[in-house]
C-alpha positions, 0 to 999 in steps of 0.5 A: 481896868476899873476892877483893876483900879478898885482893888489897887485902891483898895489894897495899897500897902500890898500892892505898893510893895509890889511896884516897889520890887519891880522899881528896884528890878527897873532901876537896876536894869536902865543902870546897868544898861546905862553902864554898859553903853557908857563903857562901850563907848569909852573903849570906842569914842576915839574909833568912832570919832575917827568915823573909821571904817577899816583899819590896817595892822601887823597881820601878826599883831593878833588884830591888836592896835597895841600889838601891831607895828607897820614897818617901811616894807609892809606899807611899800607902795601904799599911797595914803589918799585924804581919808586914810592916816597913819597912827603910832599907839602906845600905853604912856603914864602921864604926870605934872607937877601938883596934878594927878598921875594919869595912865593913857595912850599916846597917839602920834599922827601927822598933821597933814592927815584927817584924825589931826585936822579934824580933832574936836577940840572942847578948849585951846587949840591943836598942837603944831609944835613938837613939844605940844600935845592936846588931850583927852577932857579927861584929864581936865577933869582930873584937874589938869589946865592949858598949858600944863606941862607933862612927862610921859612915862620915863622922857625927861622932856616935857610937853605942853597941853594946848588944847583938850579933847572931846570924846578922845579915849581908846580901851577906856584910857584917854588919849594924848594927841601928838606927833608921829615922832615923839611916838617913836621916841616914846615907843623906842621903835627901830629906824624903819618903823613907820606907825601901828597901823593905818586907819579909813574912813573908806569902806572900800579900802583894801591894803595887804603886803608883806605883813600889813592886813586891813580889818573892819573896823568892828573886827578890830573893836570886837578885840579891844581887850575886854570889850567883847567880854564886858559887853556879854556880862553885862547881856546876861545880868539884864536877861537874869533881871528881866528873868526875875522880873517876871517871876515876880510879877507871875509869883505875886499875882498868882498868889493874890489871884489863889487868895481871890478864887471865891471871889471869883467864883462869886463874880462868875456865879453872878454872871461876869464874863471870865473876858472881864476878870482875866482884862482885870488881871492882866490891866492890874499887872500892867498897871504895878509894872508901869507904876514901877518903871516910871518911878524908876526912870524919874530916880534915873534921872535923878541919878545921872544928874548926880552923878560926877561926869568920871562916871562912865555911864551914858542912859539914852532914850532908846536904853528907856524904851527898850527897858520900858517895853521889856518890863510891860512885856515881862508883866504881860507874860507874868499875868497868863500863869493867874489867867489860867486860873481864872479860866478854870474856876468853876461857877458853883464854888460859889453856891 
């Protein structure tokens, strides 16, 4: 550590350009990273905000929310306990004068079931009435205020916002919270239509007839439309950036460690152990990549409180750790290309 120190000391515009790189490497890895769980959870906030467990939609719907439609027949029989609710979706374009337009997705629900009662309202209160909606903070932060009037998508009738939301989006979009039978005015479904699908909060809940199938939840999560395939892309942009990572560590030392060969040939000539030279060499490695992640995490810092609250991005504790420690462990395997070396330099090269 103290060789490791000295030499860093002593080579500060070299050695600077290297935590520079593994800064840059870091800091794009935790905003990636952070984009990814900040999108996940703006396709899911409404699902888990539901704390739903299973879900039960048209089996024909290709596990849809959008695409399912439970009809009288499909739900005959079925009894919804105080964990079960039923659930009308459909995509809506909501506008109001001197605001902007918003693209959304109308859910009906009824009052008397757990996702209406246990709406976590951020301002106002719940709708109780057939022209009254409560939406997304979204759309508060799109400008939109209590008691606002919106048309949704081609209805000339006009809904009153009382109240907004917390974490109320679905598939990205925010959500406008209303009763079941505006949705089927909306939506324009047949008489016996009675929502999309049904959601619990029970994992042991189990309904299938006619053409009604209960899924897990993940299951449905999983087909969101582009979850799966947001989520892999960005997997394999931080694999690539740790892959990079660590071929710069391993490229730099290995290229300052050549240069340093007749040093330590000397060293070794001298009498220091080859333990004393590869603890140097791997300390220094460790040393640039936590000088770089820490400075990436204090310009993380500073970028998420810059940042506008529209932007999707959520960095939490473990996303720092499990960067932090990938980085140090990318160092750590970056540092045994030089050590073998090290290892192998011969004391008489000195003489």
């Amino acid at each position: 550590m103290f060789l490791a120190f000295k030499e860093i000391k002593r080579e500060k515009a070299r050695y600077g350009l290297i935590i520079l790189m593994i800064f840059l490497i870091s800091y794009l890895i935790f905003v990636l990273s952070a984009l990814a769980v900040g999108l996940a959870s703006e396709n899911t906030q409404a699902i888990k905000s539901w704390d739903a467990q299973k879900i039960v939609l048209n089996k024909n719907s290709n596990i849809s929310l959008s695409q399912s439609m439970l009809t009288k027949n499909d739900l005959k029989n079925e009894k919804l306990g105080k964990k079960e609710a039923l659930v009308g979706l459909t995509p809506i374009v909501a506008k109001s004068k001197g605001r902007e337009t918003v693209s959304g997705q109308f859910l009906g629900v009824n009052k008397n079931q757990f996702i209406y009662k246990d709406q976590e309202l951020i301002a106002g209160r719940k709708a109780t009435k057939s022209d009254e909606v409560t939406v997304d903070q979204g759309f508060k932060d799109s400008g939109y205020k209590l008691g606002d009037k919106l048309s949704l998508n081609n209805s000339k009738k006009k809904y009153r916002i009382v109240g907004f939301v917390k974490n109320a989006k679905i598939n990205i979009a925010p959500i406008v919270y209303g009763n079941i039978a505006t949705w089927k005015k909306l939506r324009a479904v047949m008489p016996n239509v009675r929502a999309s699908f049904i959601v619990s909060q029970n994992a042991k809940y189990k309904f299938n007839h006619r053409n009604a199938k209960t899924y897990n939840v993940q299951t449905v999560i999983n087909k969101l439309p582009g979850y799966s395939a947001q989520n892999v892309t960005f997997e394999m942009m931080i694999a690539f950036l740790f892959v990079i990572s660590l071929i710069v560590v391993a490229v730099f030392l290995y290229i300052l460690t050549m240069q340093k060969m007749h040093n330590f040939a000397v060293m070794r000539a001298q009498g220091i152990p080859t333990k004393t030279l590869v603890g140097a060499t791997m300390s220094q490695s460790l040393i640039l990549v936590f000088s770089g992640v820490v400075i990436a995490l204090i310009g993380m810092a500073a970028t998420i409180a810059i940042l506008p609250a529209s932007v999707p991005m959520s960095f939490t504790w473990w996303i720092a750790v499990a960067g932090s420690l990938g980085m140090l462990l990318m160092g750590v395997i970056g540092s045994l290309i030089p050590i073998r070396s090290i290892l192998k330099v011969d004391p008489a090269q000195a003489i």
